[in-house]
DOKELUM-590948 format. One line per 4 residues: number of its first residue (from 1); their letters; for each residue z, y, x of C-alpha. Coordinates in steps of 0.05 Angstrom, whole numbers. Layout:
// residues N
NUM	A	Z Y X ~ ...
***
This chain:
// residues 643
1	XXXX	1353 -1488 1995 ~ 1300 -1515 2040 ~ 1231 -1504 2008 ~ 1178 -1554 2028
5	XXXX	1111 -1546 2046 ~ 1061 -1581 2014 ~ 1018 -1637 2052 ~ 955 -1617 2070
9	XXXX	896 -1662 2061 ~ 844 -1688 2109 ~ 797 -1639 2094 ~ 844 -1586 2081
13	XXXX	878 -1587 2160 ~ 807 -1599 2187 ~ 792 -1523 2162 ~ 850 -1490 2188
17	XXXX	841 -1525 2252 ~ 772 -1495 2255 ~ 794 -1427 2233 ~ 848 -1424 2279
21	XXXX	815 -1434 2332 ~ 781 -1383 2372 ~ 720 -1355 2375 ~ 694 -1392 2443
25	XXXX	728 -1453 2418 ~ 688 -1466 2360 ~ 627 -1441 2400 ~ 644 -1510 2449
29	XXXX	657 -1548 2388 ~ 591 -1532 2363 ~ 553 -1540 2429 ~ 583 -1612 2429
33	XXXX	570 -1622 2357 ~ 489 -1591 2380 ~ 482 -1645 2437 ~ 518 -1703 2393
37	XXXX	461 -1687 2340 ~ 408 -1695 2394 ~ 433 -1768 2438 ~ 455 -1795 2365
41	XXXX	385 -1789 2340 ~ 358 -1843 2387 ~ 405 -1890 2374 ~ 394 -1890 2299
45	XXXX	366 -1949 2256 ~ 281 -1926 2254 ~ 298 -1949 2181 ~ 341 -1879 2173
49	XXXX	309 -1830 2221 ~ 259 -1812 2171 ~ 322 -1801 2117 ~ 348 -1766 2176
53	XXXX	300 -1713 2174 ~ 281 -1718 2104 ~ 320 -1701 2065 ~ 379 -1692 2100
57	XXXX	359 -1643 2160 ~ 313 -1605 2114 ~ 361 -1595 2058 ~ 414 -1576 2107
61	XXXX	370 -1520 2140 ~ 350 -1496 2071 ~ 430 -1490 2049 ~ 445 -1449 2109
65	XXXX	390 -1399 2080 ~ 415 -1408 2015 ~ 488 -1401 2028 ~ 476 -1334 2057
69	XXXX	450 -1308 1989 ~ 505 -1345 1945 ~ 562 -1362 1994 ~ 565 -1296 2036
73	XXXX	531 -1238 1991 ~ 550 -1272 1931 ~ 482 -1266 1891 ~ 465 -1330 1848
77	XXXX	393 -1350 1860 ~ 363 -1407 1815 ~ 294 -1397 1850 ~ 307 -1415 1924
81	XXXX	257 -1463 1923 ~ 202 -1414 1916 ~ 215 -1393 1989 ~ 213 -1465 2018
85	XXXX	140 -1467 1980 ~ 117 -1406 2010 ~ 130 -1430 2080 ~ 100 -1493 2072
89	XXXX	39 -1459 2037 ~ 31 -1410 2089 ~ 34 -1460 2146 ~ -20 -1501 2109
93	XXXX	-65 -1442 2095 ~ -62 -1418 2175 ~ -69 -1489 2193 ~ -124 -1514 2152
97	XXXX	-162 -1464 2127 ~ -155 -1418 2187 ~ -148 -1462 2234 ~ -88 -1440 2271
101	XXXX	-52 -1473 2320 ~ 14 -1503 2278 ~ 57 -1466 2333 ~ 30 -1389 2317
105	XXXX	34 -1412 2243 ~ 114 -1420 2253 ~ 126 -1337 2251 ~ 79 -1331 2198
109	XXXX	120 -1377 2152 ~ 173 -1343 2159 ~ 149 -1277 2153 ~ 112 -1290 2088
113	XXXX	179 -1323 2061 ~ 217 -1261 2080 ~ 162 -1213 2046 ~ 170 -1260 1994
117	XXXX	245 -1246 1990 ~ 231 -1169 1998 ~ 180 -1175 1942 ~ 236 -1216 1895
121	XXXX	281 -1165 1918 ~ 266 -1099 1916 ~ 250 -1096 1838 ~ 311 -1144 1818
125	XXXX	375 -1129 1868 ~ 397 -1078 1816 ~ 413 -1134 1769 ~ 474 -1181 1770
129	XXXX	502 -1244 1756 ~ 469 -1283 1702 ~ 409 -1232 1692 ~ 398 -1238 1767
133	XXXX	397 -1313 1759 ~ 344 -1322 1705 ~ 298 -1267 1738 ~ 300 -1314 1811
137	XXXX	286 -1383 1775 ~ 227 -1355 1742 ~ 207 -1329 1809 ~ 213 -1402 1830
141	XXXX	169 -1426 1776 ~ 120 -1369 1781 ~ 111 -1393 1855 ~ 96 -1464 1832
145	XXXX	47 -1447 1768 ~ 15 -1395 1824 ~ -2 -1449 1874 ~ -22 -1506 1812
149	XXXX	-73 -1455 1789 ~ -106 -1430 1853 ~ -167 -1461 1889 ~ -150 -1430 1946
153	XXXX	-80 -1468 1950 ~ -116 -1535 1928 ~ -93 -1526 1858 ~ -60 -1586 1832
157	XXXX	-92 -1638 1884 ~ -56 -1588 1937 ~ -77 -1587 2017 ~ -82 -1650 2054
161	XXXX	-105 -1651 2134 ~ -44 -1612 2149 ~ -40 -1619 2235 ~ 26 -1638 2270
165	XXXX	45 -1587 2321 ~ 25 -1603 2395 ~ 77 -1642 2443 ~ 134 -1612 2477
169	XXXX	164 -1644 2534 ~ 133 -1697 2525 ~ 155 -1710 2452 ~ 94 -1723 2415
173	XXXX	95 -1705 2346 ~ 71 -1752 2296 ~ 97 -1772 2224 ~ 148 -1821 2245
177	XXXX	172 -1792 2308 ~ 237 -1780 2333 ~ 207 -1706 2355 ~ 216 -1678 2282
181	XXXX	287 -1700 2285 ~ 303 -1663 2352 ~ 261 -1599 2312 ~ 310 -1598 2257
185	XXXX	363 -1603 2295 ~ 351 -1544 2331 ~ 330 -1499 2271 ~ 406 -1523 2252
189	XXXX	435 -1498 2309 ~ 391 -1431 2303 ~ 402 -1424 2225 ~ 484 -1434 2243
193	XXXX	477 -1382 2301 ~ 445 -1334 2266 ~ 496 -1333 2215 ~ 555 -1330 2249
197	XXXX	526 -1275 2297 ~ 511 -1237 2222 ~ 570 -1262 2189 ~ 617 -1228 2246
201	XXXX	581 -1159 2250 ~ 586 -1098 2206 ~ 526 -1137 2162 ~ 571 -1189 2145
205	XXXX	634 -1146 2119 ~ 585 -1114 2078 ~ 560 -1175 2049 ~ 629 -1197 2036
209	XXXX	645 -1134 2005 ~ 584 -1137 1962 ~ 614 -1203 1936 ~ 680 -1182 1919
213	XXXX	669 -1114 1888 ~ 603 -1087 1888 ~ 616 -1013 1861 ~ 675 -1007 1906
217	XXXX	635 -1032 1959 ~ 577 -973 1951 ~ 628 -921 1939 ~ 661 -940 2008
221	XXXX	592 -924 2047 ~ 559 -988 2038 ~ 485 -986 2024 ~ 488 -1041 1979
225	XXXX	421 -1046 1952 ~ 383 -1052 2028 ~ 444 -1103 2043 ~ 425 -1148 1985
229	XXXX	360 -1146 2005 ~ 368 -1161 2079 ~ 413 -1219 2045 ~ 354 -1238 1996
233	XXXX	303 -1235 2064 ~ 343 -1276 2115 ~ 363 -1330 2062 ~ 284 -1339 2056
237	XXXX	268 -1340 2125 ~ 312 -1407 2130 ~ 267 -1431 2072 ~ 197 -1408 2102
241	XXXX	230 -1449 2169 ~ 243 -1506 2129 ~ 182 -1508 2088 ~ 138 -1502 2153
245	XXXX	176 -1560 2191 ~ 157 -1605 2126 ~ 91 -1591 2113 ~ 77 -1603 2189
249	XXXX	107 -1671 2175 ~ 80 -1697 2123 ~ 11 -1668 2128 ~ 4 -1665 2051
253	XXXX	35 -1617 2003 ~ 19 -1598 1932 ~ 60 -1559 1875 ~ 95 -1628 1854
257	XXXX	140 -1620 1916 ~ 164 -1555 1899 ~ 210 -1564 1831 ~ 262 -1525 1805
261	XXXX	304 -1579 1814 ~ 300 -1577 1884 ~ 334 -1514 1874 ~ 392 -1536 1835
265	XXXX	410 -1589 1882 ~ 409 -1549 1949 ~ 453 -1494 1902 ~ 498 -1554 1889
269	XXXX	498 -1568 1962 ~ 523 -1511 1987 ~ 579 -1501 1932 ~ 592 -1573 1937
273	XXXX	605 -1562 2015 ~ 641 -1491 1998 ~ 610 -1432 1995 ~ 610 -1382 2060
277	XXXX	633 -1442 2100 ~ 581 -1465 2148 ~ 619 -1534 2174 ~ 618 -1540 2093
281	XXXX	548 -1526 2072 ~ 528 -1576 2132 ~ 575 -1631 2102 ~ 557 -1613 2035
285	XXXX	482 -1621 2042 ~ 491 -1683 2085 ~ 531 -1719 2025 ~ 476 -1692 1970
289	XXXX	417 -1715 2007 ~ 447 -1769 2051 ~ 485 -1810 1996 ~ 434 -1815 1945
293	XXXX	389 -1858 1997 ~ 448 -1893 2017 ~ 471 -1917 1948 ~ 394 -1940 1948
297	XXXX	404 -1999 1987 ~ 468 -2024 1962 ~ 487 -2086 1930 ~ 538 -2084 1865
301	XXXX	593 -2136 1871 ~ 599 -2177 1807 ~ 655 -2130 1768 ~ 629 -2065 1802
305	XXXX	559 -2095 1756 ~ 590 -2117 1698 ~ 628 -2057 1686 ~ 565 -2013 1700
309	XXXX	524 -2066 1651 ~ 587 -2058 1597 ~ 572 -1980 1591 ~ 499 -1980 1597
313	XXXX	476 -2041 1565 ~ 438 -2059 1630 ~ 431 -2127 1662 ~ 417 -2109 1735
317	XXXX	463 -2120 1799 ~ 428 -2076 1840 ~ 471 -2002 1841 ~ 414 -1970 1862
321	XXXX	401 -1971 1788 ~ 460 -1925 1776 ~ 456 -1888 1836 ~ 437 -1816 1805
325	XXXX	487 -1821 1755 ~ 546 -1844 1800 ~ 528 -1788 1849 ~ 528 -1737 1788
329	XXXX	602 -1770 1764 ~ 623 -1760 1831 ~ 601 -1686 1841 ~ 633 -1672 1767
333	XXXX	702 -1704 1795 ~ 689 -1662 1861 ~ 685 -1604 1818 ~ 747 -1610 1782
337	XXXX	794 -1628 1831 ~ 767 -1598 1893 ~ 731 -1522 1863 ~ 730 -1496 1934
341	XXXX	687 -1549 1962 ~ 699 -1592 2022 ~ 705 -1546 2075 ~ 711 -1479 2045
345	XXXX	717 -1418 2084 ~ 783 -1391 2090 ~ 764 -1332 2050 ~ 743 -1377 1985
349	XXXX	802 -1418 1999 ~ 850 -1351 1987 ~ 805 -1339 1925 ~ 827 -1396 1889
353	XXXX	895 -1409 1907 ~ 955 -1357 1926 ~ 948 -1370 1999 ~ 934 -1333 2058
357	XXXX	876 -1336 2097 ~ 867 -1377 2144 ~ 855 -1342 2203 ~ 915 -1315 2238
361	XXXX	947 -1252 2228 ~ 905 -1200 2258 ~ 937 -1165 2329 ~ 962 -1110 2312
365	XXXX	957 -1044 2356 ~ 1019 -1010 2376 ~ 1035 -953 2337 ~ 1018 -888 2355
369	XXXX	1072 -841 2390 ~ 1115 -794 2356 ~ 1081 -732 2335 ~ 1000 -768 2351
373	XXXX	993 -809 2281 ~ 965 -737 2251 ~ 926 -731 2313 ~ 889 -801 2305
377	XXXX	876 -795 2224 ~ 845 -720 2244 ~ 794 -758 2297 ~ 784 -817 2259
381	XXXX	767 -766 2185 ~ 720 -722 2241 ~ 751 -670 2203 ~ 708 -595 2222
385	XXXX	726 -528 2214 ~ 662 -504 2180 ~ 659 -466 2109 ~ 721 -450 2084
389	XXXX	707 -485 2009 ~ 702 -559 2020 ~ 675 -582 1955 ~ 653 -532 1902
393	XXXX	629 -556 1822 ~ 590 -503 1795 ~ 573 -495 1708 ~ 576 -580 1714
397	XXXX	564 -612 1645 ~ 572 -683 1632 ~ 547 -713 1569 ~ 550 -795 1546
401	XXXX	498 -797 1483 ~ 529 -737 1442 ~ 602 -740 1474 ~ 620 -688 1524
405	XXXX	663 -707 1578 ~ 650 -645 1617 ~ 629 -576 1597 ~ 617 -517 1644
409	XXXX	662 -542 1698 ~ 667 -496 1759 ~ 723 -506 1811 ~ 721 -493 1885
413	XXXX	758 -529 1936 ~ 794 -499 1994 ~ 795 -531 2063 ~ 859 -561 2080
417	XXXX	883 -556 2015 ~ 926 -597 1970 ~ 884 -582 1906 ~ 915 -618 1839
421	XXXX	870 -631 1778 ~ 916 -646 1710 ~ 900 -649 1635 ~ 921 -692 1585
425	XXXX	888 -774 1574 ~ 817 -753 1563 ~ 808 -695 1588 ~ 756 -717 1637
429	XXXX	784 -717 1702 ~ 766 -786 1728 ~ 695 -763 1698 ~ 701 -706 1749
433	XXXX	713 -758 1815 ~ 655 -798 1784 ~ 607 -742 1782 ~ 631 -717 1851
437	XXXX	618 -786 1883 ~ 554 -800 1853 ~ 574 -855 1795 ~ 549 -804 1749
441	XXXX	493 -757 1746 ~ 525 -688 1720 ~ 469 -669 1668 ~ 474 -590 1680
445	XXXX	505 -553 1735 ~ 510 -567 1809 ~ 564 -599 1864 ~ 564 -574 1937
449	XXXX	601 -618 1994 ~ 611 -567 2060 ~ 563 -523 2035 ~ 500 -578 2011
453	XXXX	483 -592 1946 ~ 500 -669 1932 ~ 476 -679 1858 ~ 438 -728 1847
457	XXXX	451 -774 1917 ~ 466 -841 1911 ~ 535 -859 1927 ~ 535 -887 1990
461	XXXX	502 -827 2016 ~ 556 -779 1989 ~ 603 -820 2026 ~ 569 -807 2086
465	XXXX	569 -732 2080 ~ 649 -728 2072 ~ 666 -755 2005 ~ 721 -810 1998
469	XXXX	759 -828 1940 ~ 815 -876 1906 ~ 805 -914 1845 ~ 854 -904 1776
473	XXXX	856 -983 1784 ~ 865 -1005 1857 ~ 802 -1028 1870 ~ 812 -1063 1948
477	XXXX	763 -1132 1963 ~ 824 -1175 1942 ~ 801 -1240 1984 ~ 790 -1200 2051
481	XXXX	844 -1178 2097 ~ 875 -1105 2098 ~ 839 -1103 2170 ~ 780 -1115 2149
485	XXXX	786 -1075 2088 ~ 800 -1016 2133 ~ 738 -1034 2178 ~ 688 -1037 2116
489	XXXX	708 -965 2100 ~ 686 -944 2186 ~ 627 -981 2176 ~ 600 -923 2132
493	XXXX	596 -883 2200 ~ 566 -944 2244 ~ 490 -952 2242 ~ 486 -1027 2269
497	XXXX	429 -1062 2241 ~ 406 -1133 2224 ~ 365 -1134 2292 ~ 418 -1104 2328
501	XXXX	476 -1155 2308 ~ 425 -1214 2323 ~ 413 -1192 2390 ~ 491 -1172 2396
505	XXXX	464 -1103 2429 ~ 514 -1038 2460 ~ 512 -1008 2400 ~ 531 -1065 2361
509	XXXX	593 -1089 2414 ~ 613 -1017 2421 ~ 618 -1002 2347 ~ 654 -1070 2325
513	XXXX	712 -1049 2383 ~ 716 -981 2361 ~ 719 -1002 2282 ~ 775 -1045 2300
517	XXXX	814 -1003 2336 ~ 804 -950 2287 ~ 826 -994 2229 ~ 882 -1015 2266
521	XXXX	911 -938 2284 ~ 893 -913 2207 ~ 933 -980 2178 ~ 999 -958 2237
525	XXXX	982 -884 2201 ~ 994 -908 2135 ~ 1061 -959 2152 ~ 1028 -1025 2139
529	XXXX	999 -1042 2208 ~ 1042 -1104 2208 ~ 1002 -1123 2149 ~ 940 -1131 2178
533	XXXX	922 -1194 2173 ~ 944 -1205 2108 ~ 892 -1217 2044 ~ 898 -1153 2000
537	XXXX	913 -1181 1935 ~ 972 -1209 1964 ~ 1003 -1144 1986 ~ 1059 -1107 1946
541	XXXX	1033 -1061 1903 ~ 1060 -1002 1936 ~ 1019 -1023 2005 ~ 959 -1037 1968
545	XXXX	955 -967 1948 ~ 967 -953 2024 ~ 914 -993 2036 ~ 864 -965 1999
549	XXXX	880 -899 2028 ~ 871 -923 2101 ~ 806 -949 2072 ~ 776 -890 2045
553	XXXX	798 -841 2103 ~ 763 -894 2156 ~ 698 -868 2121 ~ 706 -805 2150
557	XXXX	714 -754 2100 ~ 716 -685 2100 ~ 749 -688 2028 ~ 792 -743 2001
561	XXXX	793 -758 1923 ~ 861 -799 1894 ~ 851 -818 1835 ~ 923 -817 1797
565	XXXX	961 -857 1876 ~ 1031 -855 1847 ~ 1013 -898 1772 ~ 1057 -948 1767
569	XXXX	1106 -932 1833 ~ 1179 -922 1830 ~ 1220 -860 1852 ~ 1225 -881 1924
573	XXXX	1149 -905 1936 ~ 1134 -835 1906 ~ 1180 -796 1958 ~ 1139 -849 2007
577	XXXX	1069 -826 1991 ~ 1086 -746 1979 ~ 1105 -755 2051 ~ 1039 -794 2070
581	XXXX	995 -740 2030 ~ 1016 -685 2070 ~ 1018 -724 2122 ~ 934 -729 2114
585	XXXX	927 -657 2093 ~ 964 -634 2164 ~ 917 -685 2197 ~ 865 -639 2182
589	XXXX	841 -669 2113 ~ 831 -636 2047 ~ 867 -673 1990 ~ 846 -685 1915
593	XXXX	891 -709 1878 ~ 891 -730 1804 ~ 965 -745 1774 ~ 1003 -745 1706
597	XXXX	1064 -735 1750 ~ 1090 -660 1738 ~ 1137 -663 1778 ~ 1100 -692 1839
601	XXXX	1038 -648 1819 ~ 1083 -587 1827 ~ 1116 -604 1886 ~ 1066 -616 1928
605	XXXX	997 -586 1904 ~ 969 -524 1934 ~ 934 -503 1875 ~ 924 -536 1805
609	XXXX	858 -541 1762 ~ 872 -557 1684 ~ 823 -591 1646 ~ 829 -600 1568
613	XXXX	775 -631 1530 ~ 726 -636 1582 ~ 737 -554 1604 ~ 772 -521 1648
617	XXXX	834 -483 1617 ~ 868 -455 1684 ~ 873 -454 1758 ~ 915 -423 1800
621	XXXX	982 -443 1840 ~ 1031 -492 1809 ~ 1076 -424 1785 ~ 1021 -395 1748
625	XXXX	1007 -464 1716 ~ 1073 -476 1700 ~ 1079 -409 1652 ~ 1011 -414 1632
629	XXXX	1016 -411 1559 ~ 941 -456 1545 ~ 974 -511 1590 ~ 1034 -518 1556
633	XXXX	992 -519 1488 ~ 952 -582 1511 ~ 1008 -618 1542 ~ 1056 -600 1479
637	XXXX	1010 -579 1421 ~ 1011 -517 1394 ~ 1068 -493 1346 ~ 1076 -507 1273
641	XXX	1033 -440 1239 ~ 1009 -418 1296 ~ 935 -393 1291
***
């Protein structure tokens, strides 16, 4: 039977025509879309060139800035507005006070926003969701009571005087001039370029990553806490842009301007438009400052009146009466049939329905001859012949309150090794991983990784020096592609900075090219290179745990931790990845492995640590555990009588 594809909407086949096409394509559609902006402005009614910039050119520069924190990093902020306030402040201060010319104020506006974001930042990134939320609006509000209260700022009369910038081309610049128009448009088209150039870069995976799964994120090399607050910085610099290009307007501003409402509505903007979609967080801040002022000047027909004047007991015919609370029934009905916005990227599209991305499949690389797949997973892990232990735990003791999970835990790894660790639900293996990679802090005792002591180094870093692991519960960023999956676990050996994406410098070009083609040979390694363009959380179970392998040996490790691989897999998916696991330890890798699997353990294990109750009750090769008598007593109990 003939199954039919559903009919896509307007909106719906306007995204995945922009996401298919390619990357210099939608660069010429937005250079036309850039000079469209700039001859439609003089052919607008004067009556909306002022709406034009205000507030629909401002709001849409401030939800670029904003969509980076919530639509690409994934942070909720309920203060933004407190950024568009310090720019405007700042710009008045150099201005008026100082005397600067508006021009040399511009930097400083945006600088002082981005300290501002730093400041916000750097004492707050380590909380989430909700808790993150309620610390940023009363940042927002702090900003506001700050400037109310301070002579300096004018206090609650605020700073009047405020000069327009001097003439460009010709354009003088004046409060009803068409030059403030062409300004905006511009910071658009910088705000958009700056984010795509970020967005595509090893910044952006990370920020993506950082949305989907956090912990996972920092245990595959990602510094998480300076990415959130590069995130956290380069959303405010959008406001400090915005809030300079205002106050130079107006030439008034005071703490009235600066609610934490304003907030709210560009935060509805950009998840109206759909968040991590730039085409979407221009539309949607268009339609939340542009309709409003629209629905100002509109007449109500006589039934559109009387069935407004039936529910609200008015006798008006003017719908600019109702125009707040239409918009907000509108945006509630946008919200319930439309979640993803209007033009959502195709990443938040995936997220809430079962479909792929839509970006096409990515190319995949031919696989590597017979006999060089080892030969490519050994370059890409940088695997070295140095001390012959690989990873040693020392007298490690783990305690939670008064529970111990570990006690006086010594094992030493060899290189190249297939090294098992076994013990019965609760014996504290997965504790071990966690301690190894820096989750937890081991309370007594000591861990060495190729000879250095790593206790007490923050995941990421751990990662770094040769430590990659699996998760019990597969733990992939379900709404990115297994390529770029694969690519966020290289990244923890790239070094490409904010700057350097921006500025697209060698390093940067050099490093995306050799992530891909990395990703692309470990995925061919692994048997799922024809997959590589598919969203994770769509792949069979079997290839996700593929996946996540590929992932964590594109960090580069010297050691590689799998956390229980073959849970849930049947007979022939286990025969699958025995094969693949010595495939990795002939590439040159040493192997963890953590498994309730006897049979599997024994078969393919080098040597076997058991754990029991949080100590160690044997080691030694698989025959020796076998016949060990304290092994079989935790695994079976010990017989009736026995003492």
């Amino acid at each position: 039977m003939k199954v039919r594809r559903p009919r896509l909407g307007v909106a719906d086949a306007v995204r995945r025509w922009w996401a298919r096409l390619p990357w210099w394509g939608q660069g010429l559609v937005g250079v036309a879309a850039f000079v469209a902006a700039i001859a439609a402005g003089a052919g607008v009614n004067p009556k909306w060139q002022s709406v034009l910039f205000f507030p629909v050119a401002v709001y849409v520069v401030l939800a670029l800035g904003l969509n980076i924190v919530v639509g690409l990093a994934g942070m909720l902020d309920l203060g933004y507005v407190a950024f568009y306030a310090v720019g405007a402040y700042t710009a008045a201060v150099f201005t008026t006070t100082l005397h600067w010319n508006p021009w040399a104020a511009l930097p400083m506006s945006i600088g002082f926003a981005m300290l501002a974001g730093v400041i916000l930042g750097a004492p707050t990134l380590r909380l989430r969701g909700d808790y993150l939320a309620i610390v940023t609006l009363g940042f927002g509000e702090i900003v506001r009571i700050v400037a109310q209260n301070t002579n300096a700022l004018g206090a609650t009369r605020g700073i009047s005087g405020i000069p327009h910038p001097s003439s460009v081309a010709g354009q003088h610049f004046r409060f009803d001039s068409l030059p403030y128009y062409y300004l905006t448009v511009v910071a658009i088209a910088f705000g958009v370029l700056v984010v795509v150039r970020l967005n595509r870069s090893r910044v952006g995976r990370a920020w993506a990553a950082i949305r989907e799964d956090e912990d996972a994120a920092e245990l595959m090399g990602v510094p998480t806490f300076g990415m959130k607050l590069w995130a956290f910085a380069m959303g405010a610099s959008a406001g400090g842009l915005a809030g300079w290009i205002y106050a130079s307007k107006v030439g008034f501003i005071n703490p009235d301007g600066f609610p934490f409402f304003l907030s709210v509505i560009i935060l509805a903007a950009v998840v109206l438009g759909g968040m991590g979609s730039i085409p979407g967080v221009i539309a949607g801040a268009f339609a939340i400052a542009f309709v409003p002022e629209y629905l100002r000047n509109v007449t109500a027909g006589p039934s559109i009146a009387k069935f407004l004047n039936h529910f609200t007991g008015g006798h008006v015919t003017d719908i600019a009466e109702y125009r707040v609370m239409l918009f907000g029934l509108a945006l509630v009905v946008m919200m319930i049939f439309r979640p993803q916005g209007i033009l959502p990227s195709g990443q938040r599209a995936a997220e809430l329905t079962d479909g792929e991305p839509d970006a096409p499949p990515a190319e995949a690389a031919p696989p590597p001859p017979s006999g060089e797949s080892g030969a490519a997973a050994a370059e890409l892990a940088g695997a070295t012949e140095a001390a012959p232990i690989v990873l040693e735990l020392e007298h490690v003791t783990m305690e939670f309150g008064g529970v111990v999970a570990m006690s006086d835990v010594s094992v030493s790894v060899p290189r190249h090794h297939i090294f098992g660790i076994i013990g019965p639900n609760g014996a504290g293996k997965t504790t071990l991983f966690n301690c190894v990679t820096g989750v937890f802090h081991p309370g007594d005792g000591d861990i060495r990784l190729n000879g250095a002591s790593i206790v007490g180094r923050k995941p990421h870093e751990i990662t770094a020096a040769g430590a990659a692991r699996t998760f019990q519960n597969i733990r992939l960023f379900p709404n990115m592609t297994a390529l770029q999956n694969v690519m966020v676990g290289a990244d923890a050996r790239h070094h490409t900075s904010v700057p350097g994406a921006l500025l697209g410098l060698p390093r940067h070009r050099r490093e995306e090219r050799t992530g891909r083609d990395e990703a692309m040979r470990l995925l061919q390694f692994v048997g799922i290179g024809a997959r590589a363009g598919h969203v994770a959380r769509n792949l069979p179970y079997g290839d996700q745990r593929r996946l996540e392998i590929a992932r964590a040996i594109a960090t580069g490790p010297s050691v590689l931790l799998l956390d229980e691989p073959a849970a849930g897999m049947n007979p022939s998916e286990k025969r699958a990845l025995v094969e693949l696991i010595r495939k990795i330890r002939d590439s040159g890798l040493t192997v963890v492995i953590i498994e309730h699997d006897m049979g599997l353990v024994m078969g393919l294990c080098d040597r076997i640590a058991v754990l029991d109750f949080g100590k160690k009750i044997a080691e030694g090769p698989p025959t020796e555990i076998q016949s060990d008598s304290r092994v079989i007593e935790a695994y079976l109990g010990a017989p009736t009588g026995a003492a």
